[in-house]
C-alpha positions in Angstrom: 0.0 0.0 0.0 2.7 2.7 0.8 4.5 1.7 -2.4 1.2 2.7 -4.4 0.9 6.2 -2.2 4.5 6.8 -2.8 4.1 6.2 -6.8 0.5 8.7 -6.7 2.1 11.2 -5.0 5.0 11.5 -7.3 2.8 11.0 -10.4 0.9 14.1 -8.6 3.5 16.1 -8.0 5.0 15.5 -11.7 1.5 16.7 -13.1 1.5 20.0 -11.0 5.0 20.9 -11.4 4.6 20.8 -15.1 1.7 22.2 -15.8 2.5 25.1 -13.9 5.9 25.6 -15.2 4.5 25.9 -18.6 1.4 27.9 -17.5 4.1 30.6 -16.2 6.7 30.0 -19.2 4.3 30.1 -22.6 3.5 33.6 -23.5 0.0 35.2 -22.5 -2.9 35.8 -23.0 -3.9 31.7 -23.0 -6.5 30.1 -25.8 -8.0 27.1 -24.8 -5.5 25.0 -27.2 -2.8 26.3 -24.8 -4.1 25.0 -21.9 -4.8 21.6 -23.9 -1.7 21.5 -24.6 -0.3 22.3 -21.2 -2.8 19.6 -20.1 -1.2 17.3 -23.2 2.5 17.6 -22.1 1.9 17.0 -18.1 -0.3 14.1 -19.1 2.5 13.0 -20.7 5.1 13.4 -18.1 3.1 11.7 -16.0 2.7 8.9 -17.9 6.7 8.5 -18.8 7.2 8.8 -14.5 5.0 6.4 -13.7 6.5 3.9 -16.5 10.4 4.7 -15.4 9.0 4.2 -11.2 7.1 1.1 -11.9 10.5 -0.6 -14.1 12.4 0.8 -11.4 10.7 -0.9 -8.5 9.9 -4.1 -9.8 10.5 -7.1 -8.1 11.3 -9.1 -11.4 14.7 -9.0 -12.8 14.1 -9.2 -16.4 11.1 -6.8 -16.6 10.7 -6.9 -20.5 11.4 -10.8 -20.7 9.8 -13.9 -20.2 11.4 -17.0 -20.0 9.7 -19.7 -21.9 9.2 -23.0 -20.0 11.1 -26.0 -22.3 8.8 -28.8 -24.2 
């Protein structure tokens, strides 16, 4: 359970730290595409950190490979 906090958290914290970095760094005034987009790229981020934390913390070895059981 603290495991999955832990990974929300950061996922969290990813999605708020980029979306308001590029709220403050793309020029104003905002359309609505711009905060799509801003939505778009945090998404994103997001996504890629919670991919890179759950490889990293796998119990398995050989996350990507299966071993095949012999005939």
């Amino acid at each position: 359970m603290g495991r999955t906090l832990g990974i929300v958290g950061a996922l969290v914290l990813v999605f708020a730290a980029v979306a308001g970095i590029m709220v403050n760094v793309m020029a104003g005034p905002l359309k609505d595409s711009d905060y799509l987009v801003i939505g778009t790229v945090a998404t994103l981020a997001a996504m890629v950190t919670l991919f890179v934390l759950l490889i990293a913390t796998s119990r398995k070895s050989n996350v990507f490979f299966k071993r095949r059981k012999k005939s």
